[in-house]
C-alpha positions, 0 to 999 in steps of 0.5 A: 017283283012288287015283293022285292020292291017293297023289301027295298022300300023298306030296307030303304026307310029303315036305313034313312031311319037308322041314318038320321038317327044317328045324324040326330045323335051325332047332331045332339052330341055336336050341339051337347059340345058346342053348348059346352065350349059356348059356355066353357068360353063364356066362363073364361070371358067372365073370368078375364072380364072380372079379372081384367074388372078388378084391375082397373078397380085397383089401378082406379084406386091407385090413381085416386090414391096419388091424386089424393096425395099428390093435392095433399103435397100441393096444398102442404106447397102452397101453405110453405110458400104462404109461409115464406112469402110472409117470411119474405115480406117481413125479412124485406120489412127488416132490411127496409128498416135497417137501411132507413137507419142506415140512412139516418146515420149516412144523413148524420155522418154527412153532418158531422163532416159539415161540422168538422168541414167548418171547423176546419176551416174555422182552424184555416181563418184562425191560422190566417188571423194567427200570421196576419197577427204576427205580420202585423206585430213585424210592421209594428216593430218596424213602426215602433224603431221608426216612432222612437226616432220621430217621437221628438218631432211628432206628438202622439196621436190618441185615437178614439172610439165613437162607437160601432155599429151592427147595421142588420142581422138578414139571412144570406144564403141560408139553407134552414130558415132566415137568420133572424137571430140576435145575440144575448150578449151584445153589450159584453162582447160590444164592450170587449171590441170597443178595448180592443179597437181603442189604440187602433191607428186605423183611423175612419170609417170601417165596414167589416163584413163577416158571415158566420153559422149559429150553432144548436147550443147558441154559439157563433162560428165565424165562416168569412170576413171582408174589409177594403179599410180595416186593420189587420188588428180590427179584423181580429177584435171582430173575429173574437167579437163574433166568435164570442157571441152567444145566441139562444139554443136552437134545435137546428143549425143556422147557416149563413148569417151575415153582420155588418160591424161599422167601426168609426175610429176617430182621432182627437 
């Protein structure tokens, strides 16, 4: 019985012998694979860790490609708008030029319809004189038949000229500059008005008004002229008179000079 028992005991040690040897084989060959996957896994991490590295490297260095080209395309636009704005700037110079020149031709323009406005109505005033003048040559006429009819009865009555007078030369009105300006030819044209005035029949006292611009090259254009007592004929010995003046060349026309021409006509 104690023989059998120990048989037992020892069929039973050498099978728990037999058995945890072959759980330590099977526990050996189930560590063996799992180092081997455990290491089989690791390499595939490695792979896809420096596959999925070198990815980024190479999307990092796109991204710092097109950054870079993308400031190179900004700076190259910054330097073309530099460029057009001092284009611009200068194209703005130019036009700027251009209309001042405009203006100064507008301003010139403008003046030269002065000119003409004035010698318009220059022509007007002279057309005026030209009909009082041929008016005046109708009543003559009529005077003439009727001094033929008298001249038996009447004795012709000579008329004299004392003398004119030219009270001032002021600025009226004047948009430049006062009219101080006198005449180089005052005694040639005083003369001529004197001849002019000497058969007059309009007797007295006479004070004609007249309002005239200086010319730059000096010369008088008569603009206006006013008289309650003057002729027909002395209004235009005036208007030849003041139109016949000359004056010093001047760098500006002067506007608005008025002159009182005093006419005493006497009879003997």
């Amino acid at each position: 019985m104690f023989r059998t028992l120990i048989i037992a005991l020892l069929v039973a040690i050498a099978v728990n012998g037999v058995s945890n040897s072959y759980l330590l084989a099977h526990i050996d060959d189930g560590l063996e694979e799992a180092r081997r996957q455990t290491s089989s896994h690791i390499r595939k991490i490695e792979t896809d860790f420096n596959s999925t590295n070198q990815a980024i490297l190479s999307r990092t260095d796109a991204i710092a490609k097109n950054v870079t080209s993308y400031a190179k395309d900004f700076r190259d636009h910054v330097s073309e708008s530099l460029v057009s704005r001092q284009e611009a700037e200068i194209d703005f110079g130019d036009i700027k030029s251009r209309l001042d020149v405009i203006s100064l031709l507008d301003t010139e323009i403008v003046s030269s319809l002065d000119d003409q406005g004035r010698q318009i109505n220059l022509t007007d005033t002279n057309v005026a004189v030209f009909q009082d003048l041929i008016s005046e040559v109708n009543a003559k006429l009529i005077e003439l038949e009727a001094d033929l009819e008298a001249t038996r009865n009447l004795n012709i009555v000579d008329v004299a000229v004392d003398a004119y007078k030219e009270i001032a030369v002021y600025e009226e009105d004047s948009n430049l500059q006062p009219c101080s300006a006198l005449p180089i030819n005052r005694n040639e044209q005083a003369s001529a008005l004197q001849a002019e005035v000497e058969n007059s029949r309009a007797v007295g006292i006479h004070d004609i008004n007249v309002l005239f611009d200086i010319k730059t090259d000096g010369s008088a254009i008569l603009k206006n002229m006013e008289s309650s007592t003057a002729s027909s004929r002395q209004k235009r010995a005036v208007s030849r008179y003041i139109n016949g003046l000359r004056f010093n060349e001047r760098e500006e026309l002067l506007y608005g000079c008025a002159m009182i021409v005093k006419l005493d006509v006497r009879s003997e």
